[in-house]
Residue frames as a rotation matrix with the C-alpha (Angstrom) as fourth column:
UNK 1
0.574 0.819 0.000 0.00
0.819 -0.574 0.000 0.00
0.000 0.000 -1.000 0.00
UNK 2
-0.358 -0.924 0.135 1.18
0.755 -0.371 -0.540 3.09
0.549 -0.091 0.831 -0.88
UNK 3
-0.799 0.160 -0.580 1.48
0.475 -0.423 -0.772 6.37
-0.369 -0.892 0.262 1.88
UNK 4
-0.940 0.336 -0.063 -0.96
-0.300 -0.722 0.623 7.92
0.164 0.604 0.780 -0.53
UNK 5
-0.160 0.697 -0.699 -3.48
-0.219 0.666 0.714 5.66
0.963 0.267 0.046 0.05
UNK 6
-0.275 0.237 -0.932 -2.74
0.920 0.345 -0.184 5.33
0.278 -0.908 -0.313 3.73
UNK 7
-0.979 -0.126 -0.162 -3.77
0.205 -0.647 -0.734 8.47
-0.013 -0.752 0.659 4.42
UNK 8
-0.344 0.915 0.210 -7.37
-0.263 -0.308 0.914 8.27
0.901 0.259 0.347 3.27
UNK 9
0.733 0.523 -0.435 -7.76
0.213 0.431 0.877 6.06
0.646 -0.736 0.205 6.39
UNK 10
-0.467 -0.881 -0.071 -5.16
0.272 -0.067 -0.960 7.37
0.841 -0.468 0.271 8.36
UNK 11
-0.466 0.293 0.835 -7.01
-0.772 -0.596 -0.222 9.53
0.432 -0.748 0.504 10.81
UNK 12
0.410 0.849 0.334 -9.39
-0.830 0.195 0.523 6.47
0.379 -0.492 0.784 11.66
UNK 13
0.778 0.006 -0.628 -6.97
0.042 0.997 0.061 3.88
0.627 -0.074 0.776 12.05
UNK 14
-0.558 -0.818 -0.139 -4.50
0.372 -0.097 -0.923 5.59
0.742 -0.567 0.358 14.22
UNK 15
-0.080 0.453 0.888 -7.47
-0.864 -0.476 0.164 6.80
0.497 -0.754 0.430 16.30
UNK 16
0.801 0.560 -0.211 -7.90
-0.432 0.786 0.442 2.84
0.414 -0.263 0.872 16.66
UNK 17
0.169 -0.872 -0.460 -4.56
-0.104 0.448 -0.888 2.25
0.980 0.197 -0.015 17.54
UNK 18
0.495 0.203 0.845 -4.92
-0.595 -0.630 0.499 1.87
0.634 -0.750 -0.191 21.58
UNK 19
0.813 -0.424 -0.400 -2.22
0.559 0.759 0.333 -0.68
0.163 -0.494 0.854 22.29
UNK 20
-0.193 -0.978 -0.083 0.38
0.874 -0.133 -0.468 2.15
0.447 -0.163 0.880 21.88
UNK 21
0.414 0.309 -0.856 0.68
0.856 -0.451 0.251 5.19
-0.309 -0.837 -0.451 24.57
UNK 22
-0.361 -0.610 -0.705 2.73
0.049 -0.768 0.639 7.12
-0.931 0.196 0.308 22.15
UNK 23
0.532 0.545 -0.648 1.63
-0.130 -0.704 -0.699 8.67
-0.837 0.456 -0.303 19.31
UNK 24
0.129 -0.978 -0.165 5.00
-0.906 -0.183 0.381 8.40
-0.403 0.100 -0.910 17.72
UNK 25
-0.703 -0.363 0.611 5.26
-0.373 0.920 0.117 4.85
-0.605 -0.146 -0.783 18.09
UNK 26
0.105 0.887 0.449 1.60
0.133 0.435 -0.891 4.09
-0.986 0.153 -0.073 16.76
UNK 27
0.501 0.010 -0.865 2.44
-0.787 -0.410 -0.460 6.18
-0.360 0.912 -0.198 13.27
UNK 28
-0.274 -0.723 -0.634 5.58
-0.945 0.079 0.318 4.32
-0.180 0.686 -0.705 12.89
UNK 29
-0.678 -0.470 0.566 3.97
-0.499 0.859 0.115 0.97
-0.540 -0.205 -0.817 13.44
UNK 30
0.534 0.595 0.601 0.78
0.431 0.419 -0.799 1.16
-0.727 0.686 -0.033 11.21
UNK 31
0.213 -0.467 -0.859 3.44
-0.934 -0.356 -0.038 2.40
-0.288 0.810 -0.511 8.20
UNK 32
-0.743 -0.664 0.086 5.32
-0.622 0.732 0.277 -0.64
-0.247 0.152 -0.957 8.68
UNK 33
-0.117 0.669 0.734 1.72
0.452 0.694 -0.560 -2.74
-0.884 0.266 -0.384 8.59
UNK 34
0.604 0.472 -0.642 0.73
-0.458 -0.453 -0.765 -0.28
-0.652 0.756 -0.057 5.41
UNK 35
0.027 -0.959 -0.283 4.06
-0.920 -0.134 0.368 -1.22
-0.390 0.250 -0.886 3.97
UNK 36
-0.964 0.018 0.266 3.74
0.120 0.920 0.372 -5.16
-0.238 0.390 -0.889 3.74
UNK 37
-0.238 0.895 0.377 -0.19
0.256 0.432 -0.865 -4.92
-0.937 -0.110 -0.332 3.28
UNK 38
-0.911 -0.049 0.410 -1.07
0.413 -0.066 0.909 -5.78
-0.018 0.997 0.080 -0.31
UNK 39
-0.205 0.897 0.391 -5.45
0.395 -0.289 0.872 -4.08
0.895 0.333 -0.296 0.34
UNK 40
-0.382 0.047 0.923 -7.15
-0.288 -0.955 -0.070 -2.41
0.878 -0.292 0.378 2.41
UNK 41
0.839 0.491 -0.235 -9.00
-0.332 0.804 0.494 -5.18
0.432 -0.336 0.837 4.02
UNK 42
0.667 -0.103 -0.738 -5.23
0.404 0.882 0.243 -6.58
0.626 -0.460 0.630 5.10
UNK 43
-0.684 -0.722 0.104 -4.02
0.425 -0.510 -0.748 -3.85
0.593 -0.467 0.656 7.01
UNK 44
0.245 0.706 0.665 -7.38
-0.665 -0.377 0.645 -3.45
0.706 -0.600 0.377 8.64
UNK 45
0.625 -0.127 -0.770 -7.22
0.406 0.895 0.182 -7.58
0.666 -0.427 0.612 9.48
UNK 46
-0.158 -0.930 -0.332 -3.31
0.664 0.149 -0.733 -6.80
0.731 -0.336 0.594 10.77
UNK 47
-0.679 0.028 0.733 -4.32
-0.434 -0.821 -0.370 -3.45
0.592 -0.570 0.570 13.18
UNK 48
0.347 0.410 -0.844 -6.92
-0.005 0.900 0.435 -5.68
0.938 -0.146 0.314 14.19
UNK 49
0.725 -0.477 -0.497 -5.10
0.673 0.644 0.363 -7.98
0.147 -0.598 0.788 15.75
UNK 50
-0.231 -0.755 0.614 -2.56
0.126 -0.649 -0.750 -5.32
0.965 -0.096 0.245 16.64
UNK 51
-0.778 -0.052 0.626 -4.30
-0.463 -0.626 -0.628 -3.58
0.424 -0.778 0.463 19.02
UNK 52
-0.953 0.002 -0.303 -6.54
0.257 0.536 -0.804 -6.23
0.161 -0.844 -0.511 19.90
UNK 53
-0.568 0.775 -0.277 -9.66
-0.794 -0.604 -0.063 -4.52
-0.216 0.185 0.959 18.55
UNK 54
-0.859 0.472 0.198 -13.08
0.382 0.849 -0.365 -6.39
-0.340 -0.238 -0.910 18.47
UNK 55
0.118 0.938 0.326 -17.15
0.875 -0.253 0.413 -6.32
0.470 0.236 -0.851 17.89
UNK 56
0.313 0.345 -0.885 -16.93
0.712 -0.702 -0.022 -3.30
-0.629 -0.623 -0.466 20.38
UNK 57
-0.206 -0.740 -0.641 -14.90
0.006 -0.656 0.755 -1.09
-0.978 0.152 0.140 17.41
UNK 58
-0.268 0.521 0.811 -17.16
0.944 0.311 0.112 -2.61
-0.193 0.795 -0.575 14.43
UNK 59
0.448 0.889 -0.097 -19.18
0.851 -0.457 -0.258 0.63
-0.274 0.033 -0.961 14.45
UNK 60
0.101 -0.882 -0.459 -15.87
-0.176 -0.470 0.865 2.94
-0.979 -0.007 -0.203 14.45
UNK 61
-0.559 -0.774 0.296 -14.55
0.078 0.307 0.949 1.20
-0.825 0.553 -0.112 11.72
UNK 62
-0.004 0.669 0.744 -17.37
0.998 0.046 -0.036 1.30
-0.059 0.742 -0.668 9.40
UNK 63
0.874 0.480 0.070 -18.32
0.465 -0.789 -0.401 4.92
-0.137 0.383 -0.913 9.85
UNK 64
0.302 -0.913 -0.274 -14.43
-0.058 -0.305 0.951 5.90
-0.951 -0.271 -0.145 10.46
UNK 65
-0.587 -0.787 -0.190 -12.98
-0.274 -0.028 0.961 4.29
-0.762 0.616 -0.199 7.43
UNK 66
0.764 0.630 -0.136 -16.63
-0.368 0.252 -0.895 3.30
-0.530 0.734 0.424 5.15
UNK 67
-0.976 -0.219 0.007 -15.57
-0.182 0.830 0.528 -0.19
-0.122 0.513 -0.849 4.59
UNK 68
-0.088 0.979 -0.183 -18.23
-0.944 -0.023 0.329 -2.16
0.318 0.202 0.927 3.43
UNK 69
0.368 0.468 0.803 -19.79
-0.905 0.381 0.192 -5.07
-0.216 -0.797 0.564 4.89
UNK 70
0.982 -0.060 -0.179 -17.84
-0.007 0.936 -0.353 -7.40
0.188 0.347 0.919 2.69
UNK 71
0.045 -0.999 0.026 -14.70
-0.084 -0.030 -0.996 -5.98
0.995 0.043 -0.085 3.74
UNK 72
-0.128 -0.071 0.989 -15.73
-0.966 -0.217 -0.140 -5.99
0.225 -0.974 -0.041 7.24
UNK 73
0.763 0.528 0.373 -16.54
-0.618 0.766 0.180 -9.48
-0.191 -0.368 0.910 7.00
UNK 74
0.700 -0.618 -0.358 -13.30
0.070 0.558 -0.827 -10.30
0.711 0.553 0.434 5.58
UNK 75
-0.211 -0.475 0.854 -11.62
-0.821 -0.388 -0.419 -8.50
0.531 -0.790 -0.308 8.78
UNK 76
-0.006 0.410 0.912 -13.44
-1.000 0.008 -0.011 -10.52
-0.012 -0.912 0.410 10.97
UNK 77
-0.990 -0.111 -0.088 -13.48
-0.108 0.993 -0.037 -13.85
0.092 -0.027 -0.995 9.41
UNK 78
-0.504 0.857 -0.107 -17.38
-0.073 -0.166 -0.983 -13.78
-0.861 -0.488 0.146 9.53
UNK 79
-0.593 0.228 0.772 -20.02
0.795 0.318 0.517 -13.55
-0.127 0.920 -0.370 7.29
UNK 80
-0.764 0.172 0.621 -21.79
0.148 -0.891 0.429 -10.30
0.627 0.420 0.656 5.93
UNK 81
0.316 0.928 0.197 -25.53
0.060 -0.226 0.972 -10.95
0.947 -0.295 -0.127 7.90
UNK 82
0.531 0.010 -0.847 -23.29
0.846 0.039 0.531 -11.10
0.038 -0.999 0.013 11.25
UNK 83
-0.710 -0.670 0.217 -21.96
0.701 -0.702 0.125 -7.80
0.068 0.241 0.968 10.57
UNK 84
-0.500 0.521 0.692 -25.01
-0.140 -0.837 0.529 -6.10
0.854 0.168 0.492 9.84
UNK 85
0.451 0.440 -0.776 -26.41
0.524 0.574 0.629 -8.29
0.723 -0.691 0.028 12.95
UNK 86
-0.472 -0.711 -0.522 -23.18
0.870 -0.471 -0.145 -6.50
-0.143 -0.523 0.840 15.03
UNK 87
-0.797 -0.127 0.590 -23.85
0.438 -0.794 0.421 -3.19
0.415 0.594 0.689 13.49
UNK 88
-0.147 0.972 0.183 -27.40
0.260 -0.140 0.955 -3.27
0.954 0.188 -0.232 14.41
UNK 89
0.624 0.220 -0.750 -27.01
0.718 0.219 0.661 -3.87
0.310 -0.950 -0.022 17.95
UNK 90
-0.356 -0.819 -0.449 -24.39
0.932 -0.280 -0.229 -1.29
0.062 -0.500 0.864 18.38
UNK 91
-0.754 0.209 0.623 -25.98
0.188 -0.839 0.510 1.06
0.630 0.501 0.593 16.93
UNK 92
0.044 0.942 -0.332 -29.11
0.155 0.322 0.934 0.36
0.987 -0.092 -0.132 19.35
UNK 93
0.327 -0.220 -0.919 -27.11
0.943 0.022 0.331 0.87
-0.052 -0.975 0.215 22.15
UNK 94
-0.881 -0.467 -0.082 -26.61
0.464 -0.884 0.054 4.44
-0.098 0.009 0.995 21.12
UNK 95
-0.699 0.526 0.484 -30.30
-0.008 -0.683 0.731 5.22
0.715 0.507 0.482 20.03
UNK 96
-0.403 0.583 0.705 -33.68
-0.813 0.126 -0.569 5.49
-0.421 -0.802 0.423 22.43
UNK 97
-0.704 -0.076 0.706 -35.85
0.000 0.994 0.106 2.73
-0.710 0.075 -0.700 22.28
UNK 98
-0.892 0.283 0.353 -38.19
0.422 0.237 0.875 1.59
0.163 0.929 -0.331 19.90
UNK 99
-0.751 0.593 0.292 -41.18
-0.636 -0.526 -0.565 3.56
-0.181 -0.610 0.772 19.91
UNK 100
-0.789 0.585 0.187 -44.35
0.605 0.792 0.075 2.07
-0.105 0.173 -0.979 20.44
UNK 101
-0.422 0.627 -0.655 -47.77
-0.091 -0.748 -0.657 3.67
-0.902 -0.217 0.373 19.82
UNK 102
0.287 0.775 0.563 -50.79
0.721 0.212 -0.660 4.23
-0.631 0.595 -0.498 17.67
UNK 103
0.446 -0.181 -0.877 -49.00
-0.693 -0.690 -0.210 6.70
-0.567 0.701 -0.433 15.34
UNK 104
-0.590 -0.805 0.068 -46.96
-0.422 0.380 0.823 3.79
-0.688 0.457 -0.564 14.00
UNK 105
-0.122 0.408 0.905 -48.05
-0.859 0.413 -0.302 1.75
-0.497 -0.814 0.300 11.51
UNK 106
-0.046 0.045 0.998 -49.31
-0.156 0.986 -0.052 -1.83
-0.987 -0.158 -0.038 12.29
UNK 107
0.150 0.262 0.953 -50.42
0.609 0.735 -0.298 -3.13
-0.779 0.625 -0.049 9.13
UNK 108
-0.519 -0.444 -0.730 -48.82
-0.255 -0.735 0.628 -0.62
-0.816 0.513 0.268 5.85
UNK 109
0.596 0.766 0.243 -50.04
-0.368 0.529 -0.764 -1.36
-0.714 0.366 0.597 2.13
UNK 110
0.098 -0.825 -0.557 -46.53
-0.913 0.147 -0.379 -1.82
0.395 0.546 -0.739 0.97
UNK 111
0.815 0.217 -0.538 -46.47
-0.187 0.976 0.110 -4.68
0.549 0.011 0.836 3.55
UNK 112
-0.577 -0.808 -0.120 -43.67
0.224 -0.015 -0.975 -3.26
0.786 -0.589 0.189 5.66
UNK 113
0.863 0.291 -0.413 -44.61
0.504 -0.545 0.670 -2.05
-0.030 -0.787 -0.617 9.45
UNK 114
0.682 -0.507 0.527 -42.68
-0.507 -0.847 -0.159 -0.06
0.527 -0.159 -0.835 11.04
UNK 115
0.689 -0.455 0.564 -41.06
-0.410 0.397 0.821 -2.50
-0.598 -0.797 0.087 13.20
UNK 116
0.539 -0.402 0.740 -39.72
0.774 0.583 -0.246 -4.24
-0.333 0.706 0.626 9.99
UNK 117
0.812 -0.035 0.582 -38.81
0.437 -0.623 -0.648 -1.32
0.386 0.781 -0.491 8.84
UNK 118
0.810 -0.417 0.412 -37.00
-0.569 -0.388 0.725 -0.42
-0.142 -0.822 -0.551 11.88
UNK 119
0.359 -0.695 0.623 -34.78
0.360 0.719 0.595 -3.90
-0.861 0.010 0.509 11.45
UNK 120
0.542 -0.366 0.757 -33.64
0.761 -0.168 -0.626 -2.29
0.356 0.916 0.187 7.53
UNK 121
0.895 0.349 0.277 -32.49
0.387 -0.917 -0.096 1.07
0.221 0.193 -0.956 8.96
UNK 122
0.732 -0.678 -0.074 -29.38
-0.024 -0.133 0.991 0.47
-0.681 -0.723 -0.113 9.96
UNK 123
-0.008 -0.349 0.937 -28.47
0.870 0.459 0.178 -1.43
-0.492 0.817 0.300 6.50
UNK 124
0.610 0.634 0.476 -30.25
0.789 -0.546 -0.284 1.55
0.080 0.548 -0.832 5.27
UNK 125
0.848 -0.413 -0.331 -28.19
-0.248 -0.863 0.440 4.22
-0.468 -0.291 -0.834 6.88
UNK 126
-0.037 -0.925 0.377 -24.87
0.092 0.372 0.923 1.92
-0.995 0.069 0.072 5.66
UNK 127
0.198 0.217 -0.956 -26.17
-0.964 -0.133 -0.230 1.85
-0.177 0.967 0.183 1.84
UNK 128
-0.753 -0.555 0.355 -26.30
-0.583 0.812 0.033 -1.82
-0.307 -0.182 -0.934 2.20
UNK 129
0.013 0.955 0.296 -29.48
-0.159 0.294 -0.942 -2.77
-0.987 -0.035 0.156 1.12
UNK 130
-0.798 -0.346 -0.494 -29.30
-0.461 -0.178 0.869 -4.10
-0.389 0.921 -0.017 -2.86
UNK 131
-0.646 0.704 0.295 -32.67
0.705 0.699 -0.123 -6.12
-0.293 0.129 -0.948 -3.23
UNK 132
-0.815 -0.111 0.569 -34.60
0.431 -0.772 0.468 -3.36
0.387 0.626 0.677 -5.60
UNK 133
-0.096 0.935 -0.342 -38.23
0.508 0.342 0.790 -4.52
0.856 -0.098 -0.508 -3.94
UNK 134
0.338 0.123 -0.933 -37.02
0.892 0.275 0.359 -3.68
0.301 -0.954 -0.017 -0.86
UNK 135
-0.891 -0.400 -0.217 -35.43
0.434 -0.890 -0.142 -0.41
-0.136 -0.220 0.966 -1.45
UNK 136
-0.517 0.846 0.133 -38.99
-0.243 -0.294 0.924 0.74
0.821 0.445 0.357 -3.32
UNK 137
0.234 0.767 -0.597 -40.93
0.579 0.384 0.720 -0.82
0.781 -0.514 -0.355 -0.46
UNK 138
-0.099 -0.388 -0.916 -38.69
0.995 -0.022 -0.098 1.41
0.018 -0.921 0.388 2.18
UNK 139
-0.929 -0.311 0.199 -38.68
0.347 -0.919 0.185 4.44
0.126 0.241 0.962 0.60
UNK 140
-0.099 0.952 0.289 -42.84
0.128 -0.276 0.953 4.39
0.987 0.131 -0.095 0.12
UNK 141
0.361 0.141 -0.922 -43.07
0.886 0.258 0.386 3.31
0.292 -0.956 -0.032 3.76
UNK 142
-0.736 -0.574 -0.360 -40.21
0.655 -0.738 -0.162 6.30
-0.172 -0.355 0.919 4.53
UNK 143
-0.890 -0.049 0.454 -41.95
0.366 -0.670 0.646 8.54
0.272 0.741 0.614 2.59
UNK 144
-0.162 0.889 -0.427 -45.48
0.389 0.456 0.801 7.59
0.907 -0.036 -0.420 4.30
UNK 145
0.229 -0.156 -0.961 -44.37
0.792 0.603 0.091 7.53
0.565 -0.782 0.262 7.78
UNK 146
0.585 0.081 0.807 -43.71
-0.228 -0.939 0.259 10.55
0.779 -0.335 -0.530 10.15
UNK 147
0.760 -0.201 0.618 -42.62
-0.590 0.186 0.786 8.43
-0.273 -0.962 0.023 13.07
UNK 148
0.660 -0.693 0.291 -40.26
0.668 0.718 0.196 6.24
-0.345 0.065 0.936 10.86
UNK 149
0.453 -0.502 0.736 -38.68
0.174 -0.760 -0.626 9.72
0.874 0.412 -0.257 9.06
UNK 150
0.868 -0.223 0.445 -37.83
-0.453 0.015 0.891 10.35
-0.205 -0.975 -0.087 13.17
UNK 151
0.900 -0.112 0.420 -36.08
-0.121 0.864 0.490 7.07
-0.418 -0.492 0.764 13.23
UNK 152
0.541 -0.811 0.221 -34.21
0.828 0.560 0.026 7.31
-0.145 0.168 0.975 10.73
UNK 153
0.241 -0.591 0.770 -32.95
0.131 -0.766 -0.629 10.68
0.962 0.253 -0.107 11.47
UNK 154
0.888 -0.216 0.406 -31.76
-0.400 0.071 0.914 9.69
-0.227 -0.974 -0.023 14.47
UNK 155
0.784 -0.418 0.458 -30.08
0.539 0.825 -0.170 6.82
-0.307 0.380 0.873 12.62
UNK 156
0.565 -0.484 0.668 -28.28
0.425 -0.523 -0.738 10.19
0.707 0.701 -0.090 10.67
UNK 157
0.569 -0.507 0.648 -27.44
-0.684 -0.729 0.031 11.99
0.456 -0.461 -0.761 13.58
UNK 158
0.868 -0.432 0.245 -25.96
-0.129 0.281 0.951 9.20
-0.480 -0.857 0.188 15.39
UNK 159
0.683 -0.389 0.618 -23.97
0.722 0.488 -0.491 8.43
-0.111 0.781 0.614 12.03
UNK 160
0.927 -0.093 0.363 -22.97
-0.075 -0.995 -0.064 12.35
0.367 0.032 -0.929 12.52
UNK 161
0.833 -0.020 0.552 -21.88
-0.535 -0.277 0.798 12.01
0.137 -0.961 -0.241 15.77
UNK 162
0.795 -0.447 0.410 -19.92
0.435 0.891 0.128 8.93
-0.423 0.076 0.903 15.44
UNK 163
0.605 -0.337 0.722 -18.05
0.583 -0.431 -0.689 10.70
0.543 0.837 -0.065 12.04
UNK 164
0.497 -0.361 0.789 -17.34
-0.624 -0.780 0.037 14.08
0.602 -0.511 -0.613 14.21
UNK 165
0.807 -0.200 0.555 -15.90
-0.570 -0.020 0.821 12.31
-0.153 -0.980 -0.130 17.03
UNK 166
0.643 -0.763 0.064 -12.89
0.741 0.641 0.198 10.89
-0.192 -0.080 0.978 15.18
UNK 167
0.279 -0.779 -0.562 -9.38
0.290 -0.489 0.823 12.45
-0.915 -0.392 0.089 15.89
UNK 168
0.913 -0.405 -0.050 -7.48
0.029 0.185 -0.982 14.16
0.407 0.895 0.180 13.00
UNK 169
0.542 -0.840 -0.038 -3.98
0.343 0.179 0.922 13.63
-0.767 -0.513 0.385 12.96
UNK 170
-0.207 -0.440 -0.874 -0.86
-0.835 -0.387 0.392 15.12
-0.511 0.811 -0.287 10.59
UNK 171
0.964 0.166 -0.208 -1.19
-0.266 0.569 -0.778 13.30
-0.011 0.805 0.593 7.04
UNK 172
0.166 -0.958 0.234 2.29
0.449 0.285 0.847 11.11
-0.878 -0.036 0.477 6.21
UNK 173
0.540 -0.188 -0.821 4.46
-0.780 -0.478 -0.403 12.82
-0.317 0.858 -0.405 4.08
UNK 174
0.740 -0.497 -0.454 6.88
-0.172 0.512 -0.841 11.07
0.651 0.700 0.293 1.59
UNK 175
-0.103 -0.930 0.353 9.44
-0.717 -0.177 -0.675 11.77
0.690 -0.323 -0.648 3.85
UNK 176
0.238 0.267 0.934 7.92
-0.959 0.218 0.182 10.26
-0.155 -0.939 0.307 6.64
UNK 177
0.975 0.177 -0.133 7.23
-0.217 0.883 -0.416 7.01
0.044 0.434 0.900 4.78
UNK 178
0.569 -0.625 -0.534 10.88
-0.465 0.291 -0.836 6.70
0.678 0.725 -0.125 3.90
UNK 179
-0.097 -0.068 0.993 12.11
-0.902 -0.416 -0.117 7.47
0.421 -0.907 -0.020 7.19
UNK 180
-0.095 0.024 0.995 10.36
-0.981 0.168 -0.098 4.98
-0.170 -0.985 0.008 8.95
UNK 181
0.929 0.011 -0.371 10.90
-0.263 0.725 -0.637 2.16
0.262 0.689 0.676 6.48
UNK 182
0.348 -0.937 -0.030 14.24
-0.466 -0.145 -0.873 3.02
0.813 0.318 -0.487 6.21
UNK 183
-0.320 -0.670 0.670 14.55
-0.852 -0.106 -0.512 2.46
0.414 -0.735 -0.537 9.91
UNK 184
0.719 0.446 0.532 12.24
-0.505 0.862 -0.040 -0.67
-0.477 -0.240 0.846 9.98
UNK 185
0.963 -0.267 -0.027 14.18
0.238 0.897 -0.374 -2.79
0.124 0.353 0.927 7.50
UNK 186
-0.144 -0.895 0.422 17.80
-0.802 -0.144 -0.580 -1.14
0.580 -0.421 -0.697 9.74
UNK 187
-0.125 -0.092 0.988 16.28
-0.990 -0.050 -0.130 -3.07
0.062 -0.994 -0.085 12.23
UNK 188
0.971 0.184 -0.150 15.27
-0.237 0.808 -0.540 -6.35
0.022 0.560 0.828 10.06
UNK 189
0.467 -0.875 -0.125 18.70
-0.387 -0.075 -0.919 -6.22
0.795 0.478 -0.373 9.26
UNK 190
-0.504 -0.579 0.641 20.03
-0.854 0.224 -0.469 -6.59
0.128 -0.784 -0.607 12.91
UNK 191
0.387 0.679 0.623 17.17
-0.731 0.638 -0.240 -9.00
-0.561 -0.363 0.744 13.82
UNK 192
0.931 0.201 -0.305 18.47
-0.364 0.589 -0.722 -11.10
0.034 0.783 0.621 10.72
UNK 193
-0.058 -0.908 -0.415 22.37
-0.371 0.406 -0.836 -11.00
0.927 0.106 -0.360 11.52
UNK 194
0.144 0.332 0.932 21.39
-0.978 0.191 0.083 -11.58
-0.150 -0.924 0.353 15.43
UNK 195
0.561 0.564 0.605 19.45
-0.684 0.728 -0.045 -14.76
-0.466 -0.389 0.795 14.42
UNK 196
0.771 -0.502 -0.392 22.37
-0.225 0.361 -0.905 -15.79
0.596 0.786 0.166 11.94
UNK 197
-0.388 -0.919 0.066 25.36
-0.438 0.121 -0.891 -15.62
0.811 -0.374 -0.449 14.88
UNK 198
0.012 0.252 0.968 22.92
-0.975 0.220 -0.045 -17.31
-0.224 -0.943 0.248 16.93
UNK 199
0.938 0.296 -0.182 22.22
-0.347 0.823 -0.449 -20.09
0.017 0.485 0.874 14.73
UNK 200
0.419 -0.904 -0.085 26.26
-0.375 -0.087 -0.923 -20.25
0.827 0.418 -0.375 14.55
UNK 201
-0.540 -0.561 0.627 27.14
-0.804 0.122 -0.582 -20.37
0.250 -0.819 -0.517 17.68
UNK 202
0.343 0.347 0.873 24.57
-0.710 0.704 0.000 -23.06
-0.614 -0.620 0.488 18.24
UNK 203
0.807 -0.130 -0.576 25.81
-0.439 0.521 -0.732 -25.06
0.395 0.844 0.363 15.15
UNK 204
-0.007 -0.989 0.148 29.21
-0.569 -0.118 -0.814 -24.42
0.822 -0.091 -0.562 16.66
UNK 205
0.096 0.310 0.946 28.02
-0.985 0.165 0.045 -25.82
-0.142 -0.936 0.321 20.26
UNK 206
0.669 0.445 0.596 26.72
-0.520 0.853 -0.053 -28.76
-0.532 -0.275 0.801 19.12
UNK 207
0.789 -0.120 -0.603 29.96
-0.460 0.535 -0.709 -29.88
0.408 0.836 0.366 17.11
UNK 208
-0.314 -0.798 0.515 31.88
-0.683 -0.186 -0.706 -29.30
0.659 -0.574 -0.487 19.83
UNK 209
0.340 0.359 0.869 29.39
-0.845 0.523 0.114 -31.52
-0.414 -0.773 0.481 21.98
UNK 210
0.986 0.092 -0.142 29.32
-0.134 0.938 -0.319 -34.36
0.104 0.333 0.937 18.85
UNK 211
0.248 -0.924 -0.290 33.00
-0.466 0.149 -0.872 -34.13
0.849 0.352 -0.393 18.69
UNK 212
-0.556 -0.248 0.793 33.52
-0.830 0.121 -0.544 -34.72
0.039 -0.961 -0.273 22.45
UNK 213
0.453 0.700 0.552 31.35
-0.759 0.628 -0.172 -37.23
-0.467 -0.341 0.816 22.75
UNK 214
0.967 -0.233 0.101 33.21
0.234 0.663 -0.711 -39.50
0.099 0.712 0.696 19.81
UNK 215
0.219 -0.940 -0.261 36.78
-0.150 0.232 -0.961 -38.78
0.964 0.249 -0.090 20.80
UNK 216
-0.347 0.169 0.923 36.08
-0.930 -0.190 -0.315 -39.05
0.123 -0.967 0.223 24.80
UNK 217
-0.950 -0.152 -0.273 36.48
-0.059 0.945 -0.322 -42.62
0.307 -0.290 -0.907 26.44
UNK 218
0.095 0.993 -0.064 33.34
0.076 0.057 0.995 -43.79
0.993 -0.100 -0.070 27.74
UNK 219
0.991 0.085 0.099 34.78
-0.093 -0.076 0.993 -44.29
0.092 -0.993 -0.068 30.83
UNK 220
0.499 -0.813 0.300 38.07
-0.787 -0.570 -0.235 -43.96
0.362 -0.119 -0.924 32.50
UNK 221
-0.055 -0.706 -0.706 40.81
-0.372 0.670 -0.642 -47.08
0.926 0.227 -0.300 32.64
UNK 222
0.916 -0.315 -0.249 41.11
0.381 0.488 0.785 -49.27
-0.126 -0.814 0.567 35.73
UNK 223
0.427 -0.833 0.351 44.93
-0.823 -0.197 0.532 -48.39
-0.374 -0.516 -0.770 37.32
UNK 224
0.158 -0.356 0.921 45.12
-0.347 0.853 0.389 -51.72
-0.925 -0.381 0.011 38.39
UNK 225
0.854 0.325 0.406 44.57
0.314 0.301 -0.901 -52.61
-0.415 0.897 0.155 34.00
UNK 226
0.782 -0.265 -0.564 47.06
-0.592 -0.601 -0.537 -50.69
-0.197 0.754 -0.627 32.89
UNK 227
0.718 -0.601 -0.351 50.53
0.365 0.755 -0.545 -52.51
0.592 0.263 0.762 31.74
């Protein structure tokens, strides 16, 4: 990947970065993931598991870096309907509850309610929804509805809210990038001659052991034996 490209998603994926206490440290270490990662999807996967991120950061990521549900499902190892399943519930835990009441309603002539309608709005808010029937059946319903127009302008503002509340940070320049390459694959370097004079010195160990062993009596002579 190249630094161009990391910065569209910089700002949201160093906000996710909460294994490192420096700043500093966090830049140079999601370069070095940008660096080997061949998509966007595997330098999400790798931060991930970096920092140890989970369902509780699903909701982040989506509105942070607007992946889509097939790329979130590739993160996760999952499948697309437990994503929007995830999604839903987070989201739910930001909004009030469902209303109830005789303004809703029970029985539409599109054939949605509102409660149904209520389960789409999240997809809805994501642009996830690709089934034509169903987009035509939501919109009439939307369009109908007073108490579902509400709903799903909540759905917007929380989507706002979410948006606004990520960090911005400086964009990498060119320089950076080099920089901290430059000094990642110094340090490859040591890490590689390290594990080379280790490997040596054990190589070296054990010939010294086999040798000893094959020119070393098994046991020492009787006295009393000798001529």
């Amino acid at each position: 990947m190249r630094y161009q490209d990391l910065n569209t998603y910089w700002d949201g994926l160093l906000a996710l970065g909460r294994r490192f206490s420096k700043t500093d440290e966090a830049r140079a270490q999601l370069i070095e993931e940008a660096s080997s990662s061949d998509s966007l999807e595997d330098l999400v996967e790798q931060w991930v598991l970096v920092n140890d991120l989970g369902q509780p950061q699903l909701l982040q990521l989506k509105v942070w870096l607007q992946m889509s549900y097939s790329q979130l499902a590739q993160v996760f190892r999952c499948g697309q309907r437990e994503i929007a399943q995830w999604l839903k519930a987070q989201r739910s835990l930001y909004l009030p509850a469902y209303p109830v009441g005789p303004q809703l309603i029970a029985e539409p002539a599109d054939g949605l309610s509102c409660f149904m309608v209520e389960q789409y709005l999240s997809q809805w808010i994501d642009a996830e929804i690709f089934d034509v029937r169903t987009i035509q059946s939501l919109r009439q319903h939307l369009s109908d509805c007073s108490a579902c127009q509400e709903r799903l302008e909540l759905y917007r503002q929380l989507q706002s809210k979410i948006l606004n509340s990520r960090p911005s940070y400086q964009a990498i320049s060119d320089q950076e990038w080099r920089e901290t390459l430059k000094a990642y694959h110094r340090r490859e370097r040591r890490w590689l001659v390290r594990l080379i004079l280790y490997a040596a010195l054990i190589f070296f160990l054990a010939v010294v052991g086999i040798v000893w062993l094959v020119l070393v009596p098994e046991k020492s002579p009787n006295i009393f034996e000798l001529p």
